[in-house]
TORDRENNU-504419 format. One line per 8 residues: number of its first residue (from 1); their letters; for each residue x, y, z of C-alpha. Coordinates in nm, 4 decimals, always signed. Example, Ala and Ser with C-alpha at 12.3 -4.5 7.8 and 13.67 -1.06 7.14 Angstrom:
2
1	as	+1.2300 -0.4500 +0.7800; +1.3670 -0.1060 +0.7140
END
This chain:
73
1	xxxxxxxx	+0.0000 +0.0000 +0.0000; +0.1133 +0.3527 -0.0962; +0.1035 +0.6035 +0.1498; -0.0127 +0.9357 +0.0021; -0.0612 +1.2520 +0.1979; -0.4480 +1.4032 +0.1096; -0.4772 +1.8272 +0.1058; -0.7801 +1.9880 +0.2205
9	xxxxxxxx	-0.9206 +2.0218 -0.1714; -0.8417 +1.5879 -0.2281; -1.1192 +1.5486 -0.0079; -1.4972 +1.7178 +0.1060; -1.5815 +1.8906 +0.3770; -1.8082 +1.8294 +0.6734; -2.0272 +2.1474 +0.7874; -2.2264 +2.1210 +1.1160
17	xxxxxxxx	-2.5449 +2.3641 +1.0510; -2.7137 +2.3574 +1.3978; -2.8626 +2.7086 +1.3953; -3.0659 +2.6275 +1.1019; -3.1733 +2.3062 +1.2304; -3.2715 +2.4619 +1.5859; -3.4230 +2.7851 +1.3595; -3.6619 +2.5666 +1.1429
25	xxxxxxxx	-3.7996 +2.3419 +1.4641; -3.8249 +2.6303 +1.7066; -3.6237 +2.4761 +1.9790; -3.3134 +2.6710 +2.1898; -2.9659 +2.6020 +2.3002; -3.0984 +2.4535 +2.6142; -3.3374 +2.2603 +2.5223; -3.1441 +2.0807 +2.2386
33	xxxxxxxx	-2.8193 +2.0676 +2.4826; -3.0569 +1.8532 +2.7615; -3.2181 +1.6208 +2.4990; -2.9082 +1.5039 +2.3724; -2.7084 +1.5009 +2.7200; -2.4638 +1.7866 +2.6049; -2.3238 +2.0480 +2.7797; -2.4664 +2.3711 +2.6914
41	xxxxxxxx	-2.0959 +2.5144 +2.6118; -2.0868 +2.2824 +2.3604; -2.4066 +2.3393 +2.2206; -2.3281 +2.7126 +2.2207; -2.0287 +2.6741 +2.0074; -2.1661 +2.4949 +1.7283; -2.4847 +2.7418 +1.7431; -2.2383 +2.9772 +1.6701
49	xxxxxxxx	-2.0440 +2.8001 +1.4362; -1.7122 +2.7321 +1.6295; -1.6515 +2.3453 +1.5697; -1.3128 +2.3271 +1.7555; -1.3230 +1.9298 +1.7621; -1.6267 +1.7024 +1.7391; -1.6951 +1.4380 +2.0184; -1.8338 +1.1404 +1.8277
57	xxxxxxxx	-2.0401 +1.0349 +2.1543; -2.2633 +1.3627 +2.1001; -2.2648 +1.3696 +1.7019; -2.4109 +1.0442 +1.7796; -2.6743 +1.1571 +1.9579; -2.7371 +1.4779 +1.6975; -3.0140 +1.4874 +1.4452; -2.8598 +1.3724 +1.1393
65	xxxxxxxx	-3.0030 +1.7247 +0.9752; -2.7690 +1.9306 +1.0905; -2.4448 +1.7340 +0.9228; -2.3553 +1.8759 +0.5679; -2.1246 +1.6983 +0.3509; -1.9743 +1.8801 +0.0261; -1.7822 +1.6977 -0.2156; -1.4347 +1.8397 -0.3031
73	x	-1.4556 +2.0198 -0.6877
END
């Protein structure tokens, strides 16, 4: 097996979108944060579009609307 190193452009891109998500079913920070046993810090970031890392315990537990996935040009 080849090992290749993959740039940013080889490969898509995964957006989190949660403000549209919460936006469109009329539900808060808070309330999304406790039905998904999240902290609310956490919550907060990605309402505001700060994705510093991704926990894969509370993607898990995410609506699958709110993951994007754009295929590199």
């Amino acid at each position: 097996m080849k090992n290749e190193l993959y740039t940013m452009n080889q490969y898509g891109k995964i957006t989190i979108d949660i403000k549209t998500f919460m936006d469109e079913k009329s539900i808060n920070r808070n309330m999304l944060a406790r039905a998904i046993n999240a902290r609310f810090e956490v919550i907060d970031k990605w309402y505001g579009g700060h994705v510093e890392k991704i926990d894969a315990d509370v993607l898990a537990r995410t609506p699958g609307d709110i993951i994007r996935y754009t295929e590199a040009d």
